[in-house]
C-alpha positions as CSV (number, residue, x, y, z in Angstrom):
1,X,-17.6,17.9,-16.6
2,X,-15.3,14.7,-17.4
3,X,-16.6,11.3,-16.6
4,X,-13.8,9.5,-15.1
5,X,-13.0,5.9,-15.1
6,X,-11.0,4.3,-12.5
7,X,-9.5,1.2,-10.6
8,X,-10.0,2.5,-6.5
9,X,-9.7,0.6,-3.1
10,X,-12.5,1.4,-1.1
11,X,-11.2,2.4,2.0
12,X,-14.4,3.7,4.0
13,X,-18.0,3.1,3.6
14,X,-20.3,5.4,5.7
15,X,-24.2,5.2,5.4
16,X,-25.5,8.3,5.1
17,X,-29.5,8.9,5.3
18,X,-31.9,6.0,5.0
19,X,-30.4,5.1,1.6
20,X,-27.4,7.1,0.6
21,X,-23.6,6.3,1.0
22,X,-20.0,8.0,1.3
23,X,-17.2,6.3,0.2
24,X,-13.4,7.2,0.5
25,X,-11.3,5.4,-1.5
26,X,-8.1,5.4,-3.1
27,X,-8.0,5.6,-6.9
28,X,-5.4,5.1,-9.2
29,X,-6.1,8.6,-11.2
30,X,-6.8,10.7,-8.3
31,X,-5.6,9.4,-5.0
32,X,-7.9,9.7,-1.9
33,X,-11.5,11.0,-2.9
34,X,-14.7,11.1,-1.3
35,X,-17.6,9.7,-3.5
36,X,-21.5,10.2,-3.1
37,X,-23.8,6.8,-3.9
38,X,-27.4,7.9,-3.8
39,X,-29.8,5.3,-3.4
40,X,-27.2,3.2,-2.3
41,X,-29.4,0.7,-0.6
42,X,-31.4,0.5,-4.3
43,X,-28.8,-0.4,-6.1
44,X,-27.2,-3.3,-4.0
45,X,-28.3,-5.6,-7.2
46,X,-25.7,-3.7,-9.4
47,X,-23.2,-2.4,-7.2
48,X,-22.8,-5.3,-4.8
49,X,-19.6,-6.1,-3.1
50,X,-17.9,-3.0,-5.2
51,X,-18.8,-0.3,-2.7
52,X,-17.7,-2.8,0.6
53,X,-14.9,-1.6,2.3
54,X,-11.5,-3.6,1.4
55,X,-13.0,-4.1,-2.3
56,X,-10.9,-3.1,-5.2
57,X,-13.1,-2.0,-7.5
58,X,-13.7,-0.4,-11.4
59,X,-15.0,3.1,-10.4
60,X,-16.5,5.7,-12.9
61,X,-18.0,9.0,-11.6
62,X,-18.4,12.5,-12.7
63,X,-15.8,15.5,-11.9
64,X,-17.0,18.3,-10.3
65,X,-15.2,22.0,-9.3
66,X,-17.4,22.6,-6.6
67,X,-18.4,19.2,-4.6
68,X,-16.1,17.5,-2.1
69,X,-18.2,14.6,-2.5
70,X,-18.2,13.5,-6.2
71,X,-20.9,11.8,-7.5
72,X,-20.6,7.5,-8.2
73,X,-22.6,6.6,-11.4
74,X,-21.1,2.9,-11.1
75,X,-19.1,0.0,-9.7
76,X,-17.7,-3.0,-10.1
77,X,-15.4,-5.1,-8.2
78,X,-12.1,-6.8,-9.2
79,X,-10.9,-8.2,-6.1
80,X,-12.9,-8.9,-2.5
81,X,-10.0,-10.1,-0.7
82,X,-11.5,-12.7,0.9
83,X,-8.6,-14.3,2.6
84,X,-8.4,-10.7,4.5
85,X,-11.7,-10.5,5.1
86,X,-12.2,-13.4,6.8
87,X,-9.2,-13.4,8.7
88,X,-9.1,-10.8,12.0
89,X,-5.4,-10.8,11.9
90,X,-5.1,-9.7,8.5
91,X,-8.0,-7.5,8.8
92,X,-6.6,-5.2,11.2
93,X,-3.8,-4.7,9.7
94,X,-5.7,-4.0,5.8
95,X,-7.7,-1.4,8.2
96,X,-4.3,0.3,9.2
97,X,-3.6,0.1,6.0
98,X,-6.0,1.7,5.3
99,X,-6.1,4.5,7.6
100,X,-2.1,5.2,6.6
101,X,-4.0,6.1,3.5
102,X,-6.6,8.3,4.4
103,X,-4.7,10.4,7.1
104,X,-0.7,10.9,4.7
105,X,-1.8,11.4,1.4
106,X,-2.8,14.2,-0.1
107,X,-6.5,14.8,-1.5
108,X,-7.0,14.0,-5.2
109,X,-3.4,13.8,-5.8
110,X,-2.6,10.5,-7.3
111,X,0.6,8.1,-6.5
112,X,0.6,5.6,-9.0
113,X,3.9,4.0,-7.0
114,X,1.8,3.8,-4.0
115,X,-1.4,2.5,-5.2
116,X,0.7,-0.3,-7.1
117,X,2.3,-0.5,-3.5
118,X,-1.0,-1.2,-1.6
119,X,-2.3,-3.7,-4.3
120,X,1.1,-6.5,-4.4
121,X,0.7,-5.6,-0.5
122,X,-2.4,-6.8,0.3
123,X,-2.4,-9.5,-2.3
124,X,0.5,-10.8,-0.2
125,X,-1.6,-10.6,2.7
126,X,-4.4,-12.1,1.3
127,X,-2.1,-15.1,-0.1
128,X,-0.5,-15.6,2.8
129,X,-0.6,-18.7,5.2
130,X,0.1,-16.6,7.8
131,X,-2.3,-14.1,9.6
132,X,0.3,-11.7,11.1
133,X,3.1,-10.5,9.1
134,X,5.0,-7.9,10.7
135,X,7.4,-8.0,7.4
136,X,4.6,-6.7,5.6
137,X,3.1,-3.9,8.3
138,X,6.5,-2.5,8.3
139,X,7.2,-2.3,4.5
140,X,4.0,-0.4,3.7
141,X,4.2,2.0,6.6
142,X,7.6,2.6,5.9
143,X,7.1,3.3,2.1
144,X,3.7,5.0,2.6
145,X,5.4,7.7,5.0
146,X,8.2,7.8,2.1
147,X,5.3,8.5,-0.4
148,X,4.0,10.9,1.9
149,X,7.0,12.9,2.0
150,X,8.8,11.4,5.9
151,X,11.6,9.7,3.7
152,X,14.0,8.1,6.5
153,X,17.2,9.7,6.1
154,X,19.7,6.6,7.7
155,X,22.7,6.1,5.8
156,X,24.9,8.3,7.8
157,X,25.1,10.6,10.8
158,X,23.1,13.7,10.4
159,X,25.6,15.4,13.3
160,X,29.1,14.4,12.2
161,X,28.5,12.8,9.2
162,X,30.2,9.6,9.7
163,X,28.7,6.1,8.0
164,X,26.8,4.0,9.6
165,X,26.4,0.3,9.4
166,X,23.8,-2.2,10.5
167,X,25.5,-3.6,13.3
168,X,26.4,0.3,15.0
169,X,24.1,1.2,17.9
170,X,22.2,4.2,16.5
171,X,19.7,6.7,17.6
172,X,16.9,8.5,15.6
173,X,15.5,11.7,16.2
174,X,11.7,12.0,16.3
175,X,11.3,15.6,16.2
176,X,14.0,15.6,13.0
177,X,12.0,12.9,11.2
178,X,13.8,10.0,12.6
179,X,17.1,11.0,11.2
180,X,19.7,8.9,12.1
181,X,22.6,9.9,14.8
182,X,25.8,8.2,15.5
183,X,25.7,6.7,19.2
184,X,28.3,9.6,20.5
185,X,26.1,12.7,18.4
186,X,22.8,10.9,19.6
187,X,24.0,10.8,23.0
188,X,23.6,14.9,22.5
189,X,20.2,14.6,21.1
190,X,17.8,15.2,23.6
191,X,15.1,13.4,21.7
192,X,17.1,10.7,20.5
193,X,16.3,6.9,21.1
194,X,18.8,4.2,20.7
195,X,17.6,1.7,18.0
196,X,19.6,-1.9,17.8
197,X,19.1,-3.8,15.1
198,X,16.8,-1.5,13.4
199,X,18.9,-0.1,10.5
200,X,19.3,-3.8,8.5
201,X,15.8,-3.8,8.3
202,X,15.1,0.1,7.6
203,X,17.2,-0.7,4.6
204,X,15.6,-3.8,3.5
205,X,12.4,-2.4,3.0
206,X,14.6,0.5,1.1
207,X,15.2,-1.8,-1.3
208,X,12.1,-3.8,-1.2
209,X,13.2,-6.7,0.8
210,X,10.9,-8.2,3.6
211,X,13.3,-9.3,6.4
212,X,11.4,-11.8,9.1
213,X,8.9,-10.8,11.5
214,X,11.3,-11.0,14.6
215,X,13.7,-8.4,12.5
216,X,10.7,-5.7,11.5
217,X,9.5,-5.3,15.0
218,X,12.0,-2.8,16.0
219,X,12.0,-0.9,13.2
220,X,7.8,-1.3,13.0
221,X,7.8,0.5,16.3
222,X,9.8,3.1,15.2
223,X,7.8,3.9,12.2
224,X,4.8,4.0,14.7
225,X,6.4,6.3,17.0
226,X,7.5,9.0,13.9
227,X,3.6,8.3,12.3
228,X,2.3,9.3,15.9
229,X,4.4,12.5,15.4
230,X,3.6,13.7,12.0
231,X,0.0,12.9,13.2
232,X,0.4,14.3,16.4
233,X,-2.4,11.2,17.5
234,X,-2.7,7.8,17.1
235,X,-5.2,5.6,14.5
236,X,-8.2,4.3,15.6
237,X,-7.2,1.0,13.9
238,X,-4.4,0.7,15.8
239,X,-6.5,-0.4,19.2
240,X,-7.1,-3.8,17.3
241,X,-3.7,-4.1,15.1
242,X,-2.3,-3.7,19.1
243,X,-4.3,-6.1,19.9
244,X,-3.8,-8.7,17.5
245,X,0.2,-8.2,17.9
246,X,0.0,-8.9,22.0
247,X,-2.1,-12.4,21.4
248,X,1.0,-13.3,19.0
């Protein structure tokens, strides 16, 4: 079998045994995969930070047909992150992040848009002055739901048709993937919930524009709410990112 080489983020470290580890992390070749490090605790010399969840790291293991778990021969790491790692605010939102990864993308399928995506992402974070940034929570869940196949359909009414602009009171459908609905069609739609001020910065982050933190909040809980349905459950990192946002 192939030996692959590979930039990765290492989403998840789990210990497994009194030496082994399982890693999921996101590669740039093959998307989400689950690698096996035996002897982890042996090789903490060479491997190092490499393996540490929120690490970016040069990956090379072996491809298998019949293992989930693929087999790490080796590691090394190109970024830490440290201005995330040491920083709760930005750490819970990396580990949602991170979770948006695990649980929308498909299996050893590789998005080369949104691995680029969650790289200039976090090294924003990591950069930034600020802890919180709403701007850039709402950009990567929006485009990571996009990746995953949710696009946001909002430039016009999916009952009537009719345009919509950003200043037009508008509702979006949950159970239709958050389509957008005029405010007489969504008035009709039992599931519909009126959104002000959400479609300016829906269609920033279309176009790769972060809009102020103030401006992403409605549209951030949006995104949640149509996550929570393609889910059908909430994250487990979202009990701290909640967290963090009511202390703000």
């Amino acid at each position: 079998m192939a030996t692959i080489t590979t930039r990765a983020f290492v989403l998840r470290s789990i210990k497994y045994g009194e030496a082994d580890r399982i890693l999921h992390v996101f590669s740039e070749s093959h998307g989400c995969i689950g690698l096996f490090v035996k002897a982890a605790a042996k090789k903490s010399r060479t491997l190092g930070a490499a393996i540490d969840p929120l690490s970016l790291s040069e990956i090379e293991f072996r491809e298998t047909e019949q293992r989930e778990l693929l087999p790490l021969r080796s590691a090394e790491s190109l970024r830490l992150f440290d201005g995330v790692r040491t920083d709760l605010e930005k750490l819970s939102q990396a580990s949602f992040w991170f979770d948006l990864l695990l649980h929308l993308t498909a299996p050893g399928v590789a998005d080369q848009e949104l691995f680029r995506l969650t790289e200039l992402c976090l090294a924003a974070l990591d950069e930034s002055e600020h802890g919180w940034r709403v701007d850039l929570t709402t950009f990567f869940e929006f485009h990571t739901l996009r990746c995953a196949g949710y696009a946001l359909g909002f430039e016009a009414c999916l009952g009537c048709g009719a345009s919509v602009d950003d200043a037009q009171p508008v509702c979006f459908s949950i159970s239709q993937r958050a389509v957008v609905h005029c405010q007489r069609c969504g008035a009709q739609e039992r599931n519909g919930r009126p959104m002000p001020r959400v479609l300016r910065a829906l269609r920033a982050c279309a176009h790769g524009v972060l809009e102020p933190d103030d401006d992403c909040r409605p549209a951030e809980h949006l995104l949640r709410t149509l996550l929570h349905h393609v889910l059908g459950r909430t994250l487990k990192s979202e009990a701290l990112l909640d967290e963090m946002s009511r202390s703000m």
